[in-house]
C-alpha positions in Angstrom: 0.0 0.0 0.0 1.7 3.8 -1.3 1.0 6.6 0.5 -2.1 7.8 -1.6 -3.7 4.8 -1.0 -3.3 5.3 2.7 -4.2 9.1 2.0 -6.9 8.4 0.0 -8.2 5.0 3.1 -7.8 7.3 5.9 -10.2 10.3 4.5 -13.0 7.7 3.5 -12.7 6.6 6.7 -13.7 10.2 8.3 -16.0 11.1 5.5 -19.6 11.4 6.5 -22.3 10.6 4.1 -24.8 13.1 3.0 -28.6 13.0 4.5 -30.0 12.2 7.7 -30.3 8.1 7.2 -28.8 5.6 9.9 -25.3 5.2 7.8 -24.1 8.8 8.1 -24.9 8.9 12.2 -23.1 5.3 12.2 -20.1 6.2 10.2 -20.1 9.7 12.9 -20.9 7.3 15.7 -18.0 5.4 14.7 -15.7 7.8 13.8 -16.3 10.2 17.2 -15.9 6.7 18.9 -12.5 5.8 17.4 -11.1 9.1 18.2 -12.0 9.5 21.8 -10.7 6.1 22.8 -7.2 7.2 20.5 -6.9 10.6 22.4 -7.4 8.9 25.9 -6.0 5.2 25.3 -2.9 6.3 23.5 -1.8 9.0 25.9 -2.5 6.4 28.5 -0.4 3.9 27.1 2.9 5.9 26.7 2.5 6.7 30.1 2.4 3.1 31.1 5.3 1.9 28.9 7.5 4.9 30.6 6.7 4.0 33.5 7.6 0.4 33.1 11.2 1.2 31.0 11.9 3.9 34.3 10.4 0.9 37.0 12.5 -2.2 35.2 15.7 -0.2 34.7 15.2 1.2 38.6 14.7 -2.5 39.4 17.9 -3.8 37.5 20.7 -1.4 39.4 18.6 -2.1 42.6 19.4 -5.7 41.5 22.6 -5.4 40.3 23.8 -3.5 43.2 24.2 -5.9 45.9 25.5 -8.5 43.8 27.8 -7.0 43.0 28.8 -6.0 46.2 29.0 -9.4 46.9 31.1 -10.0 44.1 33.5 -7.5 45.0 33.9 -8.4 48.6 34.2 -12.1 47.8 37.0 -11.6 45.3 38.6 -9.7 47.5 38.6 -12.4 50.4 40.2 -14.8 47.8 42.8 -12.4 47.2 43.4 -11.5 49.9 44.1 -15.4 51.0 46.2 -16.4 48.2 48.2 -13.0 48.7 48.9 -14.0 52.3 49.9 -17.6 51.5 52.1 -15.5 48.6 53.7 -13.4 51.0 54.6 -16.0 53.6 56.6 -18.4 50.8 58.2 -15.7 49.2 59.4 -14.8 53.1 60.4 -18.1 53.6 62.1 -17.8 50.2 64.6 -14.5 51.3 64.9 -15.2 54.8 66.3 -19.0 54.2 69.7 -19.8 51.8 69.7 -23.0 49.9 71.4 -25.0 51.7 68.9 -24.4 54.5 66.0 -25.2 52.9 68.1 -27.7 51.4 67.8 -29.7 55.0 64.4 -31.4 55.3 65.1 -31.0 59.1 65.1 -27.1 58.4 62.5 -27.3 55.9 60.1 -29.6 58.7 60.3 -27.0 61.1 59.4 -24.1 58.6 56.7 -26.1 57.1 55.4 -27.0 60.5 55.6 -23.6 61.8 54.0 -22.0 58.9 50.9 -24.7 59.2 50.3 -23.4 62.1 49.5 -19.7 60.9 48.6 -20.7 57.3 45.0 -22.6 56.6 45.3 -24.9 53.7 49.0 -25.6 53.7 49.5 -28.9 52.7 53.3 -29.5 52.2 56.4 -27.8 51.2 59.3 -28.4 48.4 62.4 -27.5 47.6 63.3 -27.8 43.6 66.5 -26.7 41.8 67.1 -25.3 39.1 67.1 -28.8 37.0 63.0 -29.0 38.5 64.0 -31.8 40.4 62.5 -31.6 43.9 65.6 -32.3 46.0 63.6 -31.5 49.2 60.0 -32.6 50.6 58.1 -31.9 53.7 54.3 -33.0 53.4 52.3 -36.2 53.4 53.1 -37.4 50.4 56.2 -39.0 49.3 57.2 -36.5 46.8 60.9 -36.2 47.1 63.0 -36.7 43.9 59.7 -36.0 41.6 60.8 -33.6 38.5 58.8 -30.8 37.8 60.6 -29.2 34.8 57.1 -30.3 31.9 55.0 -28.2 34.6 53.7 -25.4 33.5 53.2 -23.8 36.8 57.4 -24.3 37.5 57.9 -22.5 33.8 55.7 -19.9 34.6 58.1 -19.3 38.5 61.4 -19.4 36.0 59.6 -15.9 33.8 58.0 -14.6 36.0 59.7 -14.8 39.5 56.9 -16.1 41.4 53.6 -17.9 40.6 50.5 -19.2 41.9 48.4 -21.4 39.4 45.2 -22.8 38.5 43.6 -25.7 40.2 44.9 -28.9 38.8 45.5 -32.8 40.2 49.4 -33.3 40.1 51.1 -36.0 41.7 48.8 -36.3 44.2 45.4 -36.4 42.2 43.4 -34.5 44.2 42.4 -30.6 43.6 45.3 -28.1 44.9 46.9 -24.8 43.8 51.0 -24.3 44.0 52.4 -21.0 45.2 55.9 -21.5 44.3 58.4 -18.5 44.1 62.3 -18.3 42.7 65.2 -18.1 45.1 68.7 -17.4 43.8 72.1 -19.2 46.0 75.5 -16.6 46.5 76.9 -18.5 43.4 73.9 -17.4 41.5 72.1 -20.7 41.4 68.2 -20.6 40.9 66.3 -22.9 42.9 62.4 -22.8 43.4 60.6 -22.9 46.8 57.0 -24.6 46.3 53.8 -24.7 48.5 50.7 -26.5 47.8 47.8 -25.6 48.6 44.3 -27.2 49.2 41.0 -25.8 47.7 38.6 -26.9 50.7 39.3 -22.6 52.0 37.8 -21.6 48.9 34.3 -23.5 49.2 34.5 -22.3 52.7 34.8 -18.6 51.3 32.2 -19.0 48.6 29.8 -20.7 50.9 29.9 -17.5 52.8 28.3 -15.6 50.5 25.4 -16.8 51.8 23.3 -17.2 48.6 20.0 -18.8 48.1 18.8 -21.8 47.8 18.5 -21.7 43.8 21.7 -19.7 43.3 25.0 -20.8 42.4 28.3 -19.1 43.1 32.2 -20.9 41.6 35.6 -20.0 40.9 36.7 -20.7 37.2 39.5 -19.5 34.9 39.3 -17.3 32.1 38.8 -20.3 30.0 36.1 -21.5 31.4 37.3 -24.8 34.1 35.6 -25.1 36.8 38.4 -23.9 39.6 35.8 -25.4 42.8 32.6 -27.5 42.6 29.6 -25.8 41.2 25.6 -26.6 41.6 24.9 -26.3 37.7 27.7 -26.7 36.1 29.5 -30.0 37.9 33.1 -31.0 40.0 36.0 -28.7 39.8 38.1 -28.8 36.5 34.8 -29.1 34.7 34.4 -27.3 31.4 31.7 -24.4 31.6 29.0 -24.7 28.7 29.1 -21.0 28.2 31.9 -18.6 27.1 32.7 -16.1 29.7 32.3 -12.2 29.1 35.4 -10.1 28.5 37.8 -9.7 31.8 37.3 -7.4 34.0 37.7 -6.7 37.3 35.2 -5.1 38.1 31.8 -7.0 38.5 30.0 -7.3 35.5 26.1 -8.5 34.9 24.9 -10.8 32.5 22.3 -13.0 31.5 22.6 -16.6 30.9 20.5 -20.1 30.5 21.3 -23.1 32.8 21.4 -26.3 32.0 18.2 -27.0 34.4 16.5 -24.4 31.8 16.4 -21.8 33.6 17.2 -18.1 32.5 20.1 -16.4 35.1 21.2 -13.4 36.0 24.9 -13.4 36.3 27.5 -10.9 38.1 31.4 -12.4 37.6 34.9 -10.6 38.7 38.0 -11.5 37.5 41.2 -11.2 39.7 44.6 -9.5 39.4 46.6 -13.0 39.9 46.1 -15.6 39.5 43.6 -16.0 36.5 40.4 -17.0 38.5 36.7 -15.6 37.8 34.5 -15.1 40.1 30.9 -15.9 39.0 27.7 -15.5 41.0 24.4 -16.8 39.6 20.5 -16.1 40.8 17.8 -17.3 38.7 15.8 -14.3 37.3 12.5 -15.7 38.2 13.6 -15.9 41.5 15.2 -11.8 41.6 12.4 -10.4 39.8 9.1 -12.4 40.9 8.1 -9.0 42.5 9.0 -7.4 39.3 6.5 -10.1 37.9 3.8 -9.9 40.0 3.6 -5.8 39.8 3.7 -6.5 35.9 0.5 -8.2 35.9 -0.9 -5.5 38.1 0.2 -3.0 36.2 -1.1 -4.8 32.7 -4.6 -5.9 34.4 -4.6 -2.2 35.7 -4.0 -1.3 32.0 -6.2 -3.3 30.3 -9.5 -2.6 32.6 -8.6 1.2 32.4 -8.4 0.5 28.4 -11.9 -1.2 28.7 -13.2 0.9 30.5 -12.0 4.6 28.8 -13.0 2.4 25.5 -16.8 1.6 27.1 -17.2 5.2 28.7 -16.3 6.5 25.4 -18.7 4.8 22.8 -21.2 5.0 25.5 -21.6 9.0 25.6 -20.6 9.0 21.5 -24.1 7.0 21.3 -25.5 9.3 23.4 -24.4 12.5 21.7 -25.1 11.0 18.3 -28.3 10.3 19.4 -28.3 14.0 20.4 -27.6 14.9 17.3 -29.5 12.4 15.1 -32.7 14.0 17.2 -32.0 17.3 16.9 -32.0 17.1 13.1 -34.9 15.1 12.7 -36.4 17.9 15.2 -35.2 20.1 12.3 -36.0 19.0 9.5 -39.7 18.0 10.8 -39.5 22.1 11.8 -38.3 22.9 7.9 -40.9 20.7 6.7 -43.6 22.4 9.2 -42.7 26.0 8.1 -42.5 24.6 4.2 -45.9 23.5 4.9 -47.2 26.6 6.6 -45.6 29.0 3.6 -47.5 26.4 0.9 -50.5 26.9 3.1 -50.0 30.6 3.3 -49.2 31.1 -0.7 -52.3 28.9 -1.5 -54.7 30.6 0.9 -54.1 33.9 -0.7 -54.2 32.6 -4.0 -57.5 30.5 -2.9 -59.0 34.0 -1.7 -58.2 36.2 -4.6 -60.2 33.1 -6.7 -63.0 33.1 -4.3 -63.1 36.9 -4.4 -63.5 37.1 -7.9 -65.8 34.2 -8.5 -68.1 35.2 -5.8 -69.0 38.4 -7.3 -70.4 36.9 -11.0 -71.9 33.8 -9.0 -74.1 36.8 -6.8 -75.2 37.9 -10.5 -75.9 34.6 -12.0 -78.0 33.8 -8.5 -79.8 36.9 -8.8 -81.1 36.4 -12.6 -81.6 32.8 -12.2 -83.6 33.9 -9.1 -85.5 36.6 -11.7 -85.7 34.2 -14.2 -87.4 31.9 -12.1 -90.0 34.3 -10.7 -90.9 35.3 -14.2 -91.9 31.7 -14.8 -93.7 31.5 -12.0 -96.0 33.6 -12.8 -96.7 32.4 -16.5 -99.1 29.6 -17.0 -98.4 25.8 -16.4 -96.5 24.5 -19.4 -94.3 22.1 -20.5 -91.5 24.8 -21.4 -91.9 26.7 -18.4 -91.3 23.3 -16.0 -88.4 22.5 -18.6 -87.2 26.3 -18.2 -87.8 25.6 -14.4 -85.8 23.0 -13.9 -82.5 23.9 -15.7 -82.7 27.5 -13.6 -82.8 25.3 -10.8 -80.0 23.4 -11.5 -78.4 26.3 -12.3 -78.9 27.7 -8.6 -78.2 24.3 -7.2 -74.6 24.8 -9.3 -74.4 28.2 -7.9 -75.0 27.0 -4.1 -72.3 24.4 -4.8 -69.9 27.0 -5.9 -70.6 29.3 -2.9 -69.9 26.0 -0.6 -66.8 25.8 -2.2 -65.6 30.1 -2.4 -66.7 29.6 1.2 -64.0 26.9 1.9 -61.5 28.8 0.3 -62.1 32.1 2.4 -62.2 29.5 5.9 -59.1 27.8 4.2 -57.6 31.9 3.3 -58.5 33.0 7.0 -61.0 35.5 5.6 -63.9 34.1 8.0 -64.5 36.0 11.3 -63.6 34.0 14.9 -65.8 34.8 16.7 -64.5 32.8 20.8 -67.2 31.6 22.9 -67.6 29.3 26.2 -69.2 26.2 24.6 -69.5 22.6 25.2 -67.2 20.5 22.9 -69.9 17.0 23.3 -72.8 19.5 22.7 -71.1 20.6 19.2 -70.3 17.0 18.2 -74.1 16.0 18.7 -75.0 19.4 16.4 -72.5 17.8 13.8 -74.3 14.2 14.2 -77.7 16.0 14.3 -76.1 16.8 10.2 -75.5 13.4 9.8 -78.4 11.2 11.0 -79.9 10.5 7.9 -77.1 8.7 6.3 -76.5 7.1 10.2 -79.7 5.3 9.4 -79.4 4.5 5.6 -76.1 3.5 6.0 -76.3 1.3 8.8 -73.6 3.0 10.4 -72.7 1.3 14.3 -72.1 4.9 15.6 -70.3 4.5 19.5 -70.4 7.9 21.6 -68.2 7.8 24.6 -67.9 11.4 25.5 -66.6 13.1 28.5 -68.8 12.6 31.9 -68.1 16.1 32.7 -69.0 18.8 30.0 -65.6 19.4 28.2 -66.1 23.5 28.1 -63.8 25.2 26.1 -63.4 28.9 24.7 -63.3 28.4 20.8 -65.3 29.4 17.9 -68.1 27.1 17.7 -68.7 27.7 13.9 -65.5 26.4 12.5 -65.4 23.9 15.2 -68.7 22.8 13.5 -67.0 22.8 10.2 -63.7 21.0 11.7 -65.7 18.0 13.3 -68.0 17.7 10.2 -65.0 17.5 7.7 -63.6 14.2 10.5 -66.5 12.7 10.7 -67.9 13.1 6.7 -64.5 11.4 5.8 -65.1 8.5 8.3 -68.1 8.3 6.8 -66.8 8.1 2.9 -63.8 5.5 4.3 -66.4 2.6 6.0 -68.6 0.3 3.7 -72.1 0.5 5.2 -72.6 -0.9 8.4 -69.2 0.3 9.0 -68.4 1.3 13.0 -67.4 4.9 13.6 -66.4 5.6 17.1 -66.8 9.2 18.9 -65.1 9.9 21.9 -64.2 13.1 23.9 -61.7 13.2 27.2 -60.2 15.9 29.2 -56.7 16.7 30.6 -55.1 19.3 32.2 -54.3 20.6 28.6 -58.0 20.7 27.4 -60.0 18.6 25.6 -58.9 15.6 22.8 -61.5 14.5 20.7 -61.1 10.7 18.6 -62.6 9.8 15.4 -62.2 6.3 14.7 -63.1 3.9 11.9 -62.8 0.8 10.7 -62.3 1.8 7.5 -60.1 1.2 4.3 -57.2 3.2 6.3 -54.5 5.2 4.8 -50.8 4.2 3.3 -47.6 5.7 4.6 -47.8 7.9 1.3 -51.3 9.2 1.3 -50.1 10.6 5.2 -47.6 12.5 4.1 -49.3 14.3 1.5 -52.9 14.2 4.2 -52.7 17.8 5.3 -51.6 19.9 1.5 -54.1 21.5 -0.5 -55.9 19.9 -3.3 -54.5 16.9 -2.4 -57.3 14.2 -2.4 -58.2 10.4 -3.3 -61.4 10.8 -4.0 -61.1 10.4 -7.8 -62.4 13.7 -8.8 -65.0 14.1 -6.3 -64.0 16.3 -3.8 -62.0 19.5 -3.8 -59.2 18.4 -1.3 -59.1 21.5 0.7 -61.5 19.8 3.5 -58.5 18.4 6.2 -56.4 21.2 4.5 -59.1 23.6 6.3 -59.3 21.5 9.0 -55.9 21.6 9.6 -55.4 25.3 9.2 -58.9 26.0 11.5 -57.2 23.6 14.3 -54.1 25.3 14.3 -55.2 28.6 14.6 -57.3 27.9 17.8 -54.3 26.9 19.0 -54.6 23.0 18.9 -53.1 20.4 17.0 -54.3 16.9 15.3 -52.9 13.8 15.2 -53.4 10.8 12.7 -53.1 6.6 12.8 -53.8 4.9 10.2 -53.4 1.5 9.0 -54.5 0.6 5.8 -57.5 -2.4 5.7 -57.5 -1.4 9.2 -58.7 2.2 9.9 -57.9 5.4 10.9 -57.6 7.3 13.8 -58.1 11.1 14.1 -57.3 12.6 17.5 -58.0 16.4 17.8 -56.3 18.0 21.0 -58.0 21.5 21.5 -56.8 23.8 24.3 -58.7 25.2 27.6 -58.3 29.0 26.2 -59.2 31.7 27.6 -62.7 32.7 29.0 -64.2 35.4 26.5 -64.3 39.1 28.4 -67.8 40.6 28.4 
């Protein structure tokens, strides 16, 4: 993926689709979602990962601290040791000539006295220059044994004085040799040997006083085992590992045992002779704190991510939800005031029409009306009844039309409103009184239910009239005969709600959004469509509203809330 693509992935992804529908509130629900929970997890988890670099890298010099302390102070016991046992044999070596030490008698007493101050001496030898040990004091029977292949009596020829590795000689067991060059008056070089035995330097390792899983030994630079080790086997054992570079000061570093285990390792190396000093902890062991206020930290993490992530898509759904209701609010308020503006165009236009019609249909009444008188006065004929009876079609024409200029000056707000204190269930039984006719030849099952307690309201009873009778004429028109057309009137602390119910043919989702414009109608032609258009605009203006159900094969429902108002002043 290049960069446009990413470009080009990320900016669909905060793109909001047009419109009001569920995708464009899901993609912002989404989107508004993602961010919070980025702006407060990510913050969140730098902190937490600083915090854990800062705590473990605290936690390692704590760690590394004391070991190597004890490091130090161990290598400095063995040095401190083998530098004694140094310093006594190279005494020995001045203070006694040749042919001194040359006397096992001589070199008994010595050996005997130095015993005495010196742990771990095991015997002492007197070699000349040839490496053949011409003296012996010690329990083994030495004497005469030539030393010149060893390459601890090379390394006393360079270098003067020597003290070497761990290794089994002669004798087969474990020991060290601290052997130092002496020189006779005649200039004849001769070597003074010691032997020492390694049990002082468990002793000084065991002080160290480690735990129970730990592991502490003496090797060589090479890697043999210089004492016995837990892991790693019997002195002069190879280590499986290759050591860090020398230093002598204690160095840390990490390493698997053979029991599969990971360790944490601090070694020294000393000045002379060329021994390492390694001490070994398990890290599990070191760090099981470290471990156990991990997990706190990471379940501490993880429920603050859960919860920072539920916190934050809860209140996004509840501001979208906000939102996605406030602009249904407003576009149900557009479509109100686009509504009201249609109403308020076509109810001027409606009375300009009814203005002008209403003047040549007061002409045409009045000379039909003549017309008509005339021919009542002439003699009975057939012309005069034919002549009679297309005048008074022509007056029944004209009545319809002033029905209809009438409507469009209620629908225009040209008719007078004139308040009064009157009883809403009294008007609906002057609307019925209208009605009873087709009642009967219809069959209609007309149910009353109307408020116990006169519903008395300050209104105008005229277009309340005219309201009511548009309801209840369309109930009428939507039942078959013997239809059931249910009345009822209630009261609140609002005013007064009137129902008109039927069990008609009911109305689709798309003839109730159209139910309230003018001249819309499905009467195929037969009516004007400005009836529930007036309705509508009557109820408003007396300050009510309507509400309609319908289902279609099942009915509709017309509920008509009218307020209290105000009582009229005398």
């Amino acid at each position: 993926m290049n960069m446009n693509e990413l470009r080009a992935r990320i900016r669909g992804f905060f793109a909001f689709p047009e419109g009001v529908d569920e995708t464009r509130y899901a993609h912002l629900k989404r989107n508004i979602g993602v961010l919070m929970v980025m702006v407060s997890i990510v913050p969140l988890c730098l902190m937490a990962l600083i915090n854990f670099h800062i705590y473990r890298s605290t936690l390692d010099r704590e760690l590394e601290a004391p070991m190597r302390g004890l490091v130090n102070k161990t290598k400095h016991s063995f040095e401190l040791y083998l530098r004694e046992r140094l310093s006594a044999v190279s005494f020995i070596a001045s203070a006694y000539s040749w042919d001194e030490l040359s006397t096992e008698e001589t070199l008994g007493r010595i050996f005997h006295i130095a015993k005495q101050e010196f742990e771990g001496l095991v015997d002492f030898g007197l070699i000349d220059e040839t490496g053949r040990q011409v003296a012996y004091v010690g329990p083994y029977n030495l004497k005469g044994k030539t030393y010149t292949d060893q390459p601890w009596f090379l390394q006393t020829r360079i270098r003067g004085s020597f003290i070497s590795d761990v290794f089994m000689g002669f004798r087969n067991v474990p020991h060290i040799v601290i052997a130092v060059e002496g020189h006779t008056a005649s200039g004849r070089i001769w070597v003074l040997r010691a032997t020492i035995n390694t049990d002082r330097f468990d002793e000084l390792i065991s002080h160290m006083d480690l735990d129970t899983g730990a592991d502490a030994f003496l090797t060589t630079s090479r890697g043999v085992l210089q004492t016995n080790s837990r892991l790693y086997g019997a002195t002069l054992s190879q280590l499986p590992f290759e050591l860090p570079s020398a230093s002598y000061q204690a160095n840390v570093f990490h390493v698997d045992g053979p029991d599969g285990k990971h360790y944490f390792a601090t070694c020294s190396a000393f000045v002379n002779p060329d021994f390492v000093l390694i001490a070994m902890r398990p890290v599990t062991d070191i760090v099981s704190s470290w471990y156990s206020l991990r997990t706190d930290l990471l379940m501490v993490l993880v429920g603050g991510v859960l919860l920072i992530a539920l916190v934050a898509f809860k209140l996004t759904d509840m501001l979208v939800q906000r939102v996605m209701d406030s602009d249904r609010s407003r576009e149900t308020a557009f479509r109100e005031i686009e509504h009201t503006h249609k109403l308020s165009s076509i109810g001027r236009l409606a009375a300009g029409v009814a203005h002008e019609i209403n003047n040549p249909l007061a002409i045409i009444n009045e000379k039909a009306g003549l017309m008509k008188d005339l021919l009542d006065r002439e003699p009975e004929s057939e012309i005069r009844s034919r002549l009679t009876k297309q005048i008074e079609g022509v007056l029944s024409s004209v009545s319809r039309c002033r029905v209809i200029t009438h409507r469009l000056l209620g629908f225009a707000r040209r008719m007078d409103v004139s308040i009064e204190q009157l009883d809403v269930n009294e008007v609906l039984r002057d609307v019925l009184g209208f009605l009873e006719k087709e009642v009967i030849k219809r069959s209609v099952d007309l149910r009353l239910d109307f408020a116990e307690v006169a519903p008395v309201i300050a209104s105008d009873r005229g277009q309340l009239q005219q309201v009511f009778l548009n309801i209840i004429a369309n109930a009428f028109e939507a039942i078959q005969d013997g239809g059931i057309i249910s009345i009822a009137s209630r009261t609140s602390d609002e005013g007064v709600s009137i129902t008109v119910q039927d069990n008609g043919c009911g109305m689709s989702s798309e003839t109730m959004s159209h139910l309230f414009e003018p001249f819309f109608t499905t009467k195929k032609g037969t009516g004007t469509g400005l009836g529930l258009s007036i309705t509508y605009g009557i109820i408003r203006k007396l300050g009510g509203r309507i509400d309609v159900q319908s289902e279609e094969g099942q009915g509709t429902t017309f509920t008509v809330h009218l307020p209290w108002g105000k009582r009229q002043e005398q």
